[in-house]
DRENDO-1510 file (C-alpha; in Angstrom, 1 decimal, always signed):
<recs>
REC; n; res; u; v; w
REC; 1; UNK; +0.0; +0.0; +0.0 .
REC; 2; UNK; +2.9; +2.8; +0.4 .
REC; 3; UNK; +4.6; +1.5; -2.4 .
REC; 4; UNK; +1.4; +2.7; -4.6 .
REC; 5; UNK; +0.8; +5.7; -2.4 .
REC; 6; UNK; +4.4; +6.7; -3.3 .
REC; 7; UNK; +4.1; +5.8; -6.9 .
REC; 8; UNK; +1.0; +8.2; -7.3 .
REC; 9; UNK; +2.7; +10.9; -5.2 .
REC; 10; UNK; +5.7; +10.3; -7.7 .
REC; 11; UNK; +3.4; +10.8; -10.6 .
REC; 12; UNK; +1.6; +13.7; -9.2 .
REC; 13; UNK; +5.0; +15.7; -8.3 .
REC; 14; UNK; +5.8; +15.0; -12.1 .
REC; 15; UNK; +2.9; +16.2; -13.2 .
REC; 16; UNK; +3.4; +19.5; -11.1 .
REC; 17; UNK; +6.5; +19.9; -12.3 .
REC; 18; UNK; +5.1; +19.8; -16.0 .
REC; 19; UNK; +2.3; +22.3; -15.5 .
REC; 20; UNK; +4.7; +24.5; -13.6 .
REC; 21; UNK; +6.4; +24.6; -16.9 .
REC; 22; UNK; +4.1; +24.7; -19.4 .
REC; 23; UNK; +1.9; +27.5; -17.2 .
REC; 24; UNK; +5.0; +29.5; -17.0 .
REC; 25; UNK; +6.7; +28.8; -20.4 .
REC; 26; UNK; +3.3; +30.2; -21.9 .
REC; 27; UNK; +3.6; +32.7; -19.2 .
REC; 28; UNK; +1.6; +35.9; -20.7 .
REC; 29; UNK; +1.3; +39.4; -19.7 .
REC; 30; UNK; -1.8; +42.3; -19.0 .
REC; 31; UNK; -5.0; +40.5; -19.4 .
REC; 32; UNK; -4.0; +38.6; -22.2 .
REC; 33; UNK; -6.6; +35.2; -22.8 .
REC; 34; UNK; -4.9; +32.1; -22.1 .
REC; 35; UNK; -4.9; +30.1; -25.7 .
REC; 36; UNK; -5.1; +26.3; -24.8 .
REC; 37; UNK; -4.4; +25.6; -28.9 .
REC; 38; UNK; -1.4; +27.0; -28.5 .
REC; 39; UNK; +0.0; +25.5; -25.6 .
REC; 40; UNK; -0.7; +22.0; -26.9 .
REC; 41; UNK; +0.8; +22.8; -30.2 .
REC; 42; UNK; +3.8; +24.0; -29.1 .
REC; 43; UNK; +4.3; +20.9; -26.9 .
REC; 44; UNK; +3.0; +18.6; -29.4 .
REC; 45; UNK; +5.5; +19.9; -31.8 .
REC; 46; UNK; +9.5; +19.1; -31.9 .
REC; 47; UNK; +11.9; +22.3; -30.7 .
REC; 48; UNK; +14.9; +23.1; -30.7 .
REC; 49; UNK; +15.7; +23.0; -27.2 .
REC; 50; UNK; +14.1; +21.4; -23.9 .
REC; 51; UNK; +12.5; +23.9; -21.9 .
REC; 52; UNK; +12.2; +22.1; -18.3 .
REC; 53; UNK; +11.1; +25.4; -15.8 .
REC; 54; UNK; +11.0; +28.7; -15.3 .
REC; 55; UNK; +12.8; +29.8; -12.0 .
REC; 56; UNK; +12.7; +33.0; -10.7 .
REC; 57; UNK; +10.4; +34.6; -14.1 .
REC; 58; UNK; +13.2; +33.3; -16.3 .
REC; 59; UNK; +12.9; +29.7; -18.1 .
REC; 60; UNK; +15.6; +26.8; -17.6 .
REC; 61; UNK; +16.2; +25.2; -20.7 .
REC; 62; UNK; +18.5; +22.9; -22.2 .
REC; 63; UNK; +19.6; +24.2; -25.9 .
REC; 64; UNK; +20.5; +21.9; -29.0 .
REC; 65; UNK; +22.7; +22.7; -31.8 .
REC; 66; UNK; +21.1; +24.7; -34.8 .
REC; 67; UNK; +22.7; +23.3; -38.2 .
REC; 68; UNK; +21.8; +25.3; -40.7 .
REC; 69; UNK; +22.9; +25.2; -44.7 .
REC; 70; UNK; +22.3; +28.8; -46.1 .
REC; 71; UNK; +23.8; +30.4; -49.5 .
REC; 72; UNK; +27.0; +31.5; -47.2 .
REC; 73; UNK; +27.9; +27.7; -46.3 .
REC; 74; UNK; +27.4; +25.6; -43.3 .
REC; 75; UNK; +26.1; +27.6; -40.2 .
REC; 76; UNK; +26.4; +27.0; -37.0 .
REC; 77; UNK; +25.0; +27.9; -33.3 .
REC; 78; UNK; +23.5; +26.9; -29.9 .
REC; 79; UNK; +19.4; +27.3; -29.7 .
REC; 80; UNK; +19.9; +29.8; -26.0 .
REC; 81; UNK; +21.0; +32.7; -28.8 .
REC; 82; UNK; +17.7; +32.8; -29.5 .
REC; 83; UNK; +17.0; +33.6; -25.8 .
REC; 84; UNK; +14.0; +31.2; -25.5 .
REC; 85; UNK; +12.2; +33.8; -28.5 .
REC; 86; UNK; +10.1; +31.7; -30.8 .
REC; 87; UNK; +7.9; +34.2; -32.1 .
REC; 88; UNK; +10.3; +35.2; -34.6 .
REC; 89; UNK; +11.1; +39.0; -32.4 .
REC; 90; UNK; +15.3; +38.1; -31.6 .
REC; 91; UNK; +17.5; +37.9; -34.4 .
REC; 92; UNK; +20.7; +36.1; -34.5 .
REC; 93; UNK; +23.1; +37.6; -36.5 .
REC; 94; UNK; +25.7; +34.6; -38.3 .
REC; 95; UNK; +28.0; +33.4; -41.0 .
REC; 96; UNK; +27.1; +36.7; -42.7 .
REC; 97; UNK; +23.3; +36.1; -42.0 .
REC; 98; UNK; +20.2; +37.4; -39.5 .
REC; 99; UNK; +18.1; +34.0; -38.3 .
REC; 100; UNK; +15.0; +33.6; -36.5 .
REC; 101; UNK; +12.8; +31.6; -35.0 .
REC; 102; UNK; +9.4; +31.2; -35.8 .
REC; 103; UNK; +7.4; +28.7; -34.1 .
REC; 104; UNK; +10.3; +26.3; -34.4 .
REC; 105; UNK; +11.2; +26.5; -37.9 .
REC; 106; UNK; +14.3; +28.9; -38.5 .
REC; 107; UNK; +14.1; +31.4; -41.3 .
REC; 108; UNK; +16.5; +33.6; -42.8 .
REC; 109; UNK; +15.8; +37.3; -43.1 .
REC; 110; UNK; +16.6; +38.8; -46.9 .
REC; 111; UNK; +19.1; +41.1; -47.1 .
REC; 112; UNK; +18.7; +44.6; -45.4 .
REC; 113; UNK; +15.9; +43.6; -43.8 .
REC; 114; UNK; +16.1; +44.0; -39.7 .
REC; 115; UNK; +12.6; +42.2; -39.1 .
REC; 116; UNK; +10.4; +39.7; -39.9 .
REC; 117; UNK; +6.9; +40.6; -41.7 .
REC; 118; UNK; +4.3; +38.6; -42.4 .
REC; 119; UNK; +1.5; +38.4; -44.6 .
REC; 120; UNK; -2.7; +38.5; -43.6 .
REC; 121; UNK; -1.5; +35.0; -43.1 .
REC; 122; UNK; +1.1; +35.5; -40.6 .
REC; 123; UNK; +3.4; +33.9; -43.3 .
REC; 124; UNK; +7.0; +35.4; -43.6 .
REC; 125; UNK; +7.1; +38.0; -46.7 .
REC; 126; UNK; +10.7; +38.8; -46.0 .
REC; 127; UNK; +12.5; +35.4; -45.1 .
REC; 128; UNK; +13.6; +32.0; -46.4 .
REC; 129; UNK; +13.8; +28.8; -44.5 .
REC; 130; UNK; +17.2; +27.4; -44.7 .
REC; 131; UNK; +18.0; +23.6; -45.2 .
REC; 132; UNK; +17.8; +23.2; -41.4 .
REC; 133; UNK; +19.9; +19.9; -40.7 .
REC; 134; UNK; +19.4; +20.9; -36.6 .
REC; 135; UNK; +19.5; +18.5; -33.5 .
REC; 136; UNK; +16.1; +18.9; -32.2 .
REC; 137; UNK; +14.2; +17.6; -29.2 .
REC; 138; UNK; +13.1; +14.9; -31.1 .
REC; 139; UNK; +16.4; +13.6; -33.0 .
REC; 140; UNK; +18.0; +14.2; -29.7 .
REC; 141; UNK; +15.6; +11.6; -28.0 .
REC; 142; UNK; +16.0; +9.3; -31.0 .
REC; 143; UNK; +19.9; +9.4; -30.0 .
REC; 144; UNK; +19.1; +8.7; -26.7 .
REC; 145; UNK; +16.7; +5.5; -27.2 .
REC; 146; UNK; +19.4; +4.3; -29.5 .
REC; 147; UNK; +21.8; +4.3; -26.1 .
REC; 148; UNK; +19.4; +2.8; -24.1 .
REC; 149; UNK; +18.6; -0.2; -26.8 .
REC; 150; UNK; +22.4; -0.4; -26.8 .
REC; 151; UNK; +22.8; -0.3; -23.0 .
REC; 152; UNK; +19.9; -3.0; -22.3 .
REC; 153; UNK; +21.2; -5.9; -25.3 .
REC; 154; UNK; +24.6; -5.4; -25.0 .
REC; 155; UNK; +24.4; -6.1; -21.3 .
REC; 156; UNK; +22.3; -8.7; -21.7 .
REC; 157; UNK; +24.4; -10.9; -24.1 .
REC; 158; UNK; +27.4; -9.9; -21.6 .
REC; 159; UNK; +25.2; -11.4; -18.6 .
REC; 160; UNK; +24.0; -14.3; -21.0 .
REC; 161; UNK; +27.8; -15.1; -21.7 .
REC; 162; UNK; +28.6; -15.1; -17.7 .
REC; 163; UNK; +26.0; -17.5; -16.9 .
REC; 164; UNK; +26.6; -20.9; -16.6 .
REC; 165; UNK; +23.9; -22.8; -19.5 .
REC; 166; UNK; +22.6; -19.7; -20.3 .
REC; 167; UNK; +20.3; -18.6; -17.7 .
REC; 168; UNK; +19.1; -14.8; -17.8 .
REC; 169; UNK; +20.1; -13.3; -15.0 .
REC; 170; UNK; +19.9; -9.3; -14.2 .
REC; 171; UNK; +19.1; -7.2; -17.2 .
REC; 172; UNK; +18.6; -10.6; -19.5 .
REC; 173; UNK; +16.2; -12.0; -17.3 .
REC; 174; UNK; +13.6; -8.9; -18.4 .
REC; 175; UNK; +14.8; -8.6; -22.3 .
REC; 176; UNK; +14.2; -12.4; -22.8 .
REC; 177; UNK; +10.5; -12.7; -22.4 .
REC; 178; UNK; +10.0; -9.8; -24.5 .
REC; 179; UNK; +12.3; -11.3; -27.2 .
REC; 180; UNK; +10.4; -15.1; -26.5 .
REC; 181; UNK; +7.1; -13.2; -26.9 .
REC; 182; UNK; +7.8; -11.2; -30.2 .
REC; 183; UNK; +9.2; -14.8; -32.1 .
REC; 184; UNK; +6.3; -17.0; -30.5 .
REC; 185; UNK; +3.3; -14.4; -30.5 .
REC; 186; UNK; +4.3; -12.5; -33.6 .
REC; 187; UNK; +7.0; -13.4; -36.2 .
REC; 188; UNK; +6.0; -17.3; -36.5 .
REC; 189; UNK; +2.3; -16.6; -36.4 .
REC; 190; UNK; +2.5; -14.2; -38.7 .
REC; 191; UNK; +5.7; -15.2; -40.9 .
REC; 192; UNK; +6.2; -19.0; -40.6 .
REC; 193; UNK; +8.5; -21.3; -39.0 .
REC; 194; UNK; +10.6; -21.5; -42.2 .
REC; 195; UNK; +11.4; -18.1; -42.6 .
REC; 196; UNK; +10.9; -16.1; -39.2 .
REC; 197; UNK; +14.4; -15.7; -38.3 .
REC; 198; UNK; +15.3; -13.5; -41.1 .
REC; 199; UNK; +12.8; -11.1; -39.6 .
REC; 200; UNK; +13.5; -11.2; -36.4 .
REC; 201; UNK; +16.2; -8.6; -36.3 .
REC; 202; UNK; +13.7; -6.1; -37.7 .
REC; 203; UNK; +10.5; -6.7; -35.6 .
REC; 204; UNK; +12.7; -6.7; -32.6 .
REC; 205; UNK; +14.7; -3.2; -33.2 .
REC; 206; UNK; +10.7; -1.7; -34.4 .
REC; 207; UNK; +9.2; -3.2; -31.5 .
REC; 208; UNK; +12.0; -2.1; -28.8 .
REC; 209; UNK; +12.7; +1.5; -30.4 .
REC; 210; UNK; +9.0; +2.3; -30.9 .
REC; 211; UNK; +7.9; +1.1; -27.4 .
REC; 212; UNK; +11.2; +3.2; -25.5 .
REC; 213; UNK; +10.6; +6.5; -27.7 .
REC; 214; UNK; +6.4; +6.2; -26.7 .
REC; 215; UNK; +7.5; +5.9; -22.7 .
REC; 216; UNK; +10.0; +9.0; -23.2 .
REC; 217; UNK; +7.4; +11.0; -24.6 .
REC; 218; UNK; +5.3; +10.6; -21.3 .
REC; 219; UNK; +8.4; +12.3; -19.0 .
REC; 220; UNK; +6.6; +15.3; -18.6 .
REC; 221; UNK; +9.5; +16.9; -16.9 .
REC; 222; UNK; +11.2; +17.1; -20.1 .
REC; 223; UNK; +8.2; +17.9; -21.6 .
REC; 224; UNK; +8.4; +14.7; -22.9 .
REC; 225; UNK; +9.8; +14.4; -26.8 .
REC; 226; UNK; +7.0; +13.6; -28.6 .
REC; 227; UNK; +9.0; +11.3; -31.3 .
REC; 228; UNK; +6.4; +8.9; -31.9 .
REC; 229; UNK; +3.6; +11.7; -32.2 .
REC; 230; UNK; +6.1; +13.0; -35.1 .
REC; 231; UNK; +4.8; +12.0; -38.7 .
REC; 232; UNK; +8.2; +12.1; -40.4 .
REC; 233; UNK; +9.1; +9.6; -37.7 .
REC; 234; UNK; +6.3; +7.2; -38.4 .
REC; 235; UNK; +6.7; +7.9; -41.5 .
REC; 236; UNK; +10.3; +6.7; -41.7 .
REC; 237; UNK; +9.2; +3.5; -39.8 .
REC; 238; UNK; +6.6; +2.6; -42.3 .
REC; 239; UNK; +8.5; +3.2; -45.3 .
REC; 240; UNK; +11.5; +0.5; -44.0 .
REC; 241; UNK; +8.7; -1.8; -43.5 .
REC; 242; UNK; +7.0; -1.1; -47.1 .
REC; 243; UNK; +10.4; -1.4; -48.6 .
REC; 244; UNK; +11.3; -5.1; -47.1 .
REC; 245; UNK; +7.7; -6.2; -48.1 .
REC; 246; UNK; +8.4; -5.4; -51.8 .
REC; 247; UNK; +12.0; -6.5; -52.1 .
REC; 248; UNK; +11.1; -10.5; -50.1 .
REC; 249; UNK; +7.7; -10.3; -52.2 .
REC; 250; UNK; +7.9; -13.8; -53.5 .
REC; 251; UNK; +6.3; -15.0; -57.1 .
REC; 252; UNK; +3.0; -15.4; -55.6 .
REC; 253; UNK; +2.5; -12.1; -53.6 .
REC; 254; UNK; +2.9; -10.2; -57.5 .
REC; 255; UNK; +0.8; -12.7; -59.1 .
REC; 256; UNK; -2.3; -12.0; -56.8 .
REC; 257; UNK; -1.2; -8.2; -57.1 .
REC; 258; UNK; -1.3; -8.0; -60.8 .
REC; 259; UNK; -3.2; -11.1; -62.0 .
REC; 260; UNK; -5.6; -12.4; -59.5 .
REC; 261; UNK; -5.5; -16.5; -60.1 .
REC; 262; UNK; -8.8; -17.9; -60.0 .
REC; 263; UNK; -11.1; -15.0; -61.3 .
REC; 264; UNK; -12.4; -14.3; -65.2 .
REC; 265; UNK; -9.8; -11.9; -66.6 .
REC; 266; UNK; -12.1; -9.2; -67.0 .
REC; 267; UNK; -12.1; -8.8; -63.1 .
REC; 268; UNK; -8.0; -9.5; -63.0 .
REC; 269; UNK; -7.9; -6.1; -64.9 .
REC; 270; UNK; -10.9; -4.8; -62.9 .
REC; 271; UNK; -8.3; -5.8; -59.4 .
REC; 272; UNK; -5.3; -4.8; -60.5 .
REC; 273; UNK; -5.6; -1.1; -59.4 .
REC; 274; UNK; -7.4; -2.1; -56.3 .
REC; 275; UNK; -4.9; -4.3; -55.5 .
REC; 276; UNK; -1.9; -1.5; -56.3 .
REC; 277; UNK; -4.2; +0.6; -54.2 .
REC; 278; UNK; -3.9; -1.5; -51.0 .
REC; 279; UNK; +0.0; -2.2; -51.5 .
REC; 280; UNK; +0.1; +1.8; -50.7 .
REC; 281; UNK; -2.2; +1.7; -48.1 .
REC; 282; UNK; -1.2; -0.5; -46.1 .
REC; 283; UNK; +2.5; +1.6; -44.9 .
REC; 284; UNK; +0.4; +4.6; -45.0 .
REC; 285; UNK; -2.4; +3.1; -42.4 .
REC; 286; UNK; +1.1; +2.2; -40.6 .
REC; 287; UNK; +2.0; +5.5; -40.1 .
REC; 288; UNK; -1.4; +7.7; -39.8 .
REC; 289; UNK; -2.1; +4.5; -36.9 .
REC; 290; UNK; +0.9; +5.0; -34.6 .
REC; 291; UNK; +1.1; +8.8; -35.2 .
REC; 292; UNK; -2.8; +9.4; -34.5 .
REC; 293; UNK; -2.8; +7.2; -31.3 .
REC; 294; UNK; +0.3; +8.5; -29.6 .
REC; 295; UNK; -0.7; +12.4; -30.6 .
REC; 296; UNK; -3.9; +12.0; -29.0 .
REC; 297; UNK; -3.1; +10.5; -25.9 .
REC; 298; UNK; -0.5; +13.8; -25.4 .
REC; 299; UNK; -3.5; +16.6; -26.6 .
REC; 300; UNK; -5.8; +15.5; -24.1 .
REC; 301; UNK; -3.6; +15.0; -21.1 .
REC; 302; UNK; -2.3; +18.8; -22.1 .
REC; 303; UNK; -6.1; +19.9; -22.3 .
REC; 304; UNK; -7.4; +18.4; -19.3 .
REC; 305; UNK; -4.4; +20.2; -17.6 .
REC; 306; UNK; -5.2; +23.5; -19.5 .
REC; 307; UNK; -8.8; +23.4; -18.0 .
REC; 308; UNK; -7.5; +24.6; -14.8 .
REC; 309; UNK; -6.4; +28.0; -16.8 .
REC; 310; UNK; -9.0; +28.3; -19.0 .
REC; 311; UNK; -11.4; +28.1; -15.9 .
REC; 312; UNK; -8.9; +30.7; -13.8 .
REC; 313; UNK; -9.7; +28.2; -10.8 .
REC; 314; UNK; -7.9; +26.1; -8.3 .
REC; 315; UNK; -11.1; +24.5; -8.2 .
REC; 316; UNK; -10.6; +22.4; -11.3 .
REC; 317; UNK; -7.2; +21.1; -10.5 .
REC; 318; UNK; -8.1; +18.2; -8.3 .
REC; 319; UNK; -10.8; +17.5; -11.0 .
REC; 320; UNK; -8.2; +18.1; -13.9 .
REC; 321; UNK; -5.0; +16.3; -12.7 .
REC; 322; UNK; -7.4; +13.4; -11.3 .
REC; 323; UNK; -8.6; +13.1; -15.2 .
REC; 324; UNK; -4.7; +13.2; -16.7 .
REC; 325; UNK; -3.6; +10.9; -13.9 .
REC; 326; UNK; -5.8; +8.5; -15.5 .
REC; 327; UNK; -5.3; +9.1; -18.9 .
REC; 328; UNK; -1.6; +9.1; -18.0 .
REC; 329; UNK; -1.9; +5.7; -16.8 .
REC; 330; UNK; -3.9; +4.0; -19.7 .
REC; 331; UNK; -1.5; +6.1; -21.9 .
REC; 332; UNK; +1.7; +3.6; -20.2 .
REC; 333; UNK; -0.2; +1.0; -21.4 .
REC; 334; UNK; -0.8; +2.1; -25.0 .
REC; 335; UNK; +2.9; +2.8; -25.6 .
REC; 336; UNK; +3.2; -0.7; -25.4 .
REC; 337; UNK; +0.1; -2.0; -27.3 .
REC; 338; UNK; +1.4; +0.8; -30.1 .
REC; 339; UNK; +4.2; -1.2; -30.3 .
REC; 340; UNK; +3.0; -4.4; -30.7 .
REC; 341; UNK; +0.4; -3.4; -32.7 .
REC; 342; UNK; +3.0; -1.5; -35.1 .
REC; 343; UNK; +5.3; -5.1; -35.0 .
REC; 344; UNK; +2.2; -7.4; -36.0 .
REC; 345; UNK; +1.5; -5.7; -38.8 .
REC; 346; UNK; +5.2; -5.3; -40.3 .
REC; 347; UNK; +5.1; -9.3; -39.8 .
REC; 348; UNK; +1.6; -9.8; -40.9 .
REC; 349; UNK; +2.8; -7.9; -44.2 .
REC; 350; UNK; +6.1; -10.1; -44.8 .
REC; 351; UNK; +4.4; -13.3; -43.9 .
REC; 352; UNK; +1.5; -12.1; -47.1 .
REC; 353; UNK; +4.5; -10.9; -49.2 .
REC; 354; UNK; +6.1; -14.6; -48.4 .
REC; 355; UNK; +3.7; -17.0; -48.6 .
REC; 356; UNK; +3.7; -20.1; -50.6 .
REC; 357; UNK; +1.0; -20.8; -53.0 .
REC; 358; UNK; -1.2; -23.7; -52.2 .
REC; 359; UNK; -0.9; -26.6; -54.0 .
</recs>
């Protein structure tokens, strides 16, 4: 019973900490109306730094490398030269250039211009974006999964090589079960006995990388990367699995593409397209699936803690944080089912593109 009384007082302090920083990071001045859209947004979004609290009126951030590509070369600088501005107001003056930052994406002001302007829009009139090759909050958390995947499997094999016949001990004794369930629930299911083990490298790094960058974007102290919430990233993710579907696509996975056995030709023709239509489906209902769920999840924890401004009451807050505790908790569990979910259906496509015809 303390052990979950300290786990939910653990939870809650994160969660204070969080607000704390969102409520202060959007801080606004006069009688300014608090805009939940925009809070949400800018968390949603990737940045280029971590904003993790503001003490004493000023924020405490940790700032990423901007790597910009202009027409004056390669260009170089930390994100704090921006001075936490992402409204496009400070200008950082490099390599011969003036940069901004608007909303997280860096523009570059023409020459002789000394500030941005925008259009009815709010579009830039008066800047370019860059190619912007930066180290943002997301690629940085990428990098930092990557570590952790390395950390957990390399010291696992060690611990596997120091036991005597093999038994998991330590770290080994929690990757194994994972590992057993992904080649006995998944990749033969779905694949086959005969030709699993070819894909078993694969499932495992989607299934282990996707599942450790969803639990990083719940750390709401760093305001939690939201990498799997990203579409370029799920978009990346569904394109590797699209590709190694068409290149193991055996002779029967084509045929029934492009010329349906066992139906009049006229409705071969009639499939083909359909059938062409589904093949690019299928990695993009990959990527909308796993992007949608994870996105959601963070909106309406953010707007369930944005109630408690919108309302201007410390009333709500026990109602609110009750609410995001919740949906915080059913969240933990989703980053896993996103996971496996994402992992079935990279093996359920092999195991179509793969399959023998029956004889």
């Amino acid at each position: 019973m303390q052990i979950n009384t300290f786990r939910f007082f653990l939870l809650g302090l994160l969660f204070s900490i969080s607000l704390n920083g969102f409520a202060s990071g959007e801080e606004k001045t006069g009688d300014e109306k608090f805009d939940p859209k925009e809070m949400i947004m800018h968390h949603v979004k990737d940045a280029h730094s971590f904003h993790l609290w503001d003490w004493d009126g000023h924020p405490v951030s940790i700032s990423l490398p901007v790597i910009l590509w202009t027409d004056n070369g390669l260009t170089t600088f930390m994100s704090s030269e921006f001075h936490h501005d992402n409204s496009g107001t400070h200008i950082v003056e490099k390599n011969g250039g003036k940069f901004v930052n608007l909303h997280e994406k860096i523009y570059q002001l023409n020459d002789g211009e000394t500030s941005v302007a925008f259009d009815a829009e709010h579009h830039p009139t008066n800047a370019v974006k860059p190619y912007d090759f930066s180290i943002t909050r997301n690629v940085f958390m990428m990098w930092v999964s990557v570590l952790v995947l390395l950390l957990i499997f390399i010291g696992a094999a060690r611990r596997y090589k120091k036991s005597e016949n093999f038994v998991p001990k330590g770290i080994a004794s929690f990757v194994e079960p994972l590992i057993v369930f992904v080649r006995d629930e998944i990749a033969v299911p779905m694949i086959g006995e005969k030709t699993y083990k070819r894909y078993m490298p694969y499932l495992l790094t989607i299934f282990f990388f996707v599942w450790i960058n969803n639990i990083f974007g719940l750390i709401p102290i760093i305001n939690g990367a939201n990498v799997s919430g990203n579409i370029a990233f799920t978009f990346t993710l569904a394109l590797f699995t699209f590709i190694i579907t068409t290149l193991v696509g055996n002779k029967n996975y084509w045929k029934h593409i492009f010329w349906m056995p066992g139906v009049p030709v006229p409705m071969k023709i009639f499939l083909m397209p359909i059938e062409l239509i589904g093949m690019m489906v299928k990695p993009i209902s990959l990527m909308i699936r796993l992007f949608a769920n994870i996105t959601a999840g963070h909106i309406i924890i953010l707007a369930l803690m944005s109630l408690i401004f919108v309302f201007k009451s410390v009333a709500v807050a026990p109602v609110s944080i009750a609410f995001a505790l919740f949906i915080t908790v059913i969240e933990i569990i989703v980053t896993a089912i996103q996971a496996y979910i994402f992992t079935v259906l990279s093996a359920l496509y092999f195991g179509m593109a793969t399959e023998e015809a029956e004889h």
